[in-house]
C-alpha positions in Angstrom: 18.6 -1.4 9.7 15.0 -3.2 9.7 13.7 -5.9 7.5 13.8 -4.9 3.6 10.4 -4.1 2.3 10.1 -5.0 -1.4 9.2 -2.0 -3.4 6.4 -1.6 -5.5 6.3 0.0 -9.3 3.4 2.2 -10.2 2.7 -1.0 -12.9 1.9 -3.3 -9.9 0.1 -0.7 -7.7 -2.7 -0.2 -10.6 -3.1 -4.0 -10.5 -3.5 -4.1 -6.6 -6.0 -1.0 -7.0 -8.0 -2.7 -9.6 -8.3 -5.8 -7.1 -8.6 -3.7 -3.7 -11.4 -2.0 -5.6 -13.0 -5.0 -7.5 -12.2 -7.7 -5.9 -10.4 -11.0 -7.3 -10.0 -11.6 -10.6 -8.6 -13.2 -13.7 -5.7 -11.8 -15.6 -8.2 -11.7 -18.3 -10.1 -9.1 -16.9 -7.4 -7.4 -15.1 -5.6 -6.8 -18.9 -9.6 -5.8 -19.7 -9.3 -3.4 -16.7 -5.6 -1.7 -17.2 -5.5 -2.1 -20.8 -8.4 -2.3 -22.4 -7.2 -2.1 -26.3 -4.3 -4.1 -25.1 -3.1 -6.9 -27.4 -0.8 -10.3 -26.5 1.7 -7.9 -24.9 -0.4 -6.7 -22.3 -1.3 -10.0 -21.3 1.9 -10.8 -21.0 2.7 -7.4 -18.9 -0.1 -8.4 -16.4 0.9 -12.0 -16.2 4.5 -10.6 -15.7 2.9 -7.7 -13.0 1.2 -10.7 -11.1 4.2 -13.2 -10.5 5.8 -10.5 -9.0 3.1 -9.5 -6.7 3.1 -12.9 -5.9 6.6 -13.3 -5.3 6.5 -10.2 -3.3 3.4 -11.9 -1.4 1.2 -8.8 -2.2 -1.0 -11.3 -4.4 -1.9 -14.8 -4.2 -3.5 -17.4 -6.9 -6.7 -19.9 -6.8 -7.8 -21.7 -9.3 -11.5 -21.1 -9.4 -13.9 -22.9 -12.0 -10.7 -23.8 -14.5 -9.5 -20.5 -14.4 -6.7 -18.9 -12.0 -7.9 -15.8 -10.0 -5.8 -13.3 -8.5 -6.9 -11.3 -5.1 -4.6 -9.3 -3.0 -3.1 -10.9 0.0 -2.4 -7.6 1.7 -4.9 -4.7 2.5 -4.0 -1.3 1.0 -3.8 0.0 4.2 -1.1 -2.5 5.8 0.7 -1.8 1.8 1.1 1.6 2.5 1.8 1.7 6.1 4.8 -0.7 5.3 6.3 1.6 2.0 5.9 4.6 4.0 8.0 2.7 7.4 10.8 2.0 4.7 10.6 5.7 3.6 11.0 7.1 6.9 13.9 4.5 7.8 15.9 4.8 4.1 15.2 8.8 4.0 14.6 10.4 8.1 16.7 8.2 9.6 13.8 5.8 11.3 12.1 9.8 12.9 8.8 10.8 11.7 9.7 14.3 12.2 11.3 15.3 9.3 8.8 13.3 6.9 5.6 15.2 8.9 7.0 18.4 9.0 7.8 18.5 4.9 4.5 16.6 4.2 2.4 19.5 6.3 4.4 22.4 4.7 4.6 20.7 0.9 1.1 20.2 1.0 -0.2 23.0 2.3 -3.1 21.7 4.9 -6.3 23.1 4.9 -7.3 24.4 8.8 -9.8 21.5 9.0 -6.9 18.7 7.9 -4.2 20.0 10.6 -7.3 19.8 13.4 -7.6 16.4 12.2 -4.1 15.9 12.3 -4.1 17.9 15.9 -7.0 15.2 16.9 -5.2 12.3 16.1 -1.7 13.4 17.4 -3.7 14.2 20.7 -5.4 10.9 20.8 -2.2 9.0 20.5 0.1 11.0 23.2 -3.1 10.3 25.5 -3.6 6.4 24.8 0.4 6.7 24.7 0.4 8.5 28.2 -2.4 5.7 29.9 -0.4 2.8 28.6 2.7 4.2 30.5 0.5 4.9 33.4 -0.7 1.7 34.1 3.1 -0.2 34.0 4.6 -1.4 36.9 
């Protein structure tokens, strides 16, 4: 099996959404952010949320004027490409097939999302097809 992807809890993705969208900040405002009538305990929840992100290396820490500021150390887009690879290898057996073909018939794709999702599996097979083309 491939390299074990540390999971994330819908707690630590709203603090990684609140710095993908805002940018770094202090735990302060984070706690301001997720809960904003929040008390000592939810300090303590986003101080908790953040060493794990950190451990996980999905956040890292600078101190910045006195104060420590948290940013994101991963894009969303490299985040979610990596939960959805351990998806596919925990649930479909490492194929993409079976994960497609339910997402497509779950969620019910309007005609203008499956020629989007026609384009792109069309661009691929022919960058795919070149690339094997020009080996020796």
């Amino acid at each position: 099996m491939g390299q074990h992807v540390p999971n994330v809890t819908d707690a630590e993705w709203a603090v990684l959404q609140v710095l993908w969208e805002r940018g770094p900040a202090t735990a302060r405002q984070l706690r301001d952010a997720l809960y904003p009538k929040g008390g000592p305990s939810a300090h303590a929840t986003i101080h908790k949320l953040l060493e794990r992100l950190e451990g996980k290396g999905h956040v890292r820490r600078q101190r910045s004027e006195g104060a420590l500021v948290f940013a994101a150390a991963i894009e969303r887009d490299d985040l979610i490409g990596r939960q959805l690879e351990a998806v596919v290898e925990k649930m479909c057996g490492g194929s993409l097939q079976p994960l497609l073909t339910n997402l497509v018939r779950v969620k019910r794709l309007s005609a203008a999302d499956l020629r989007e999702l026609l384009d792109l599996f069309e661009d691929l097979h022919a960058k795919a097809k070149s690339k094997n083309e020009r080996r020796p």
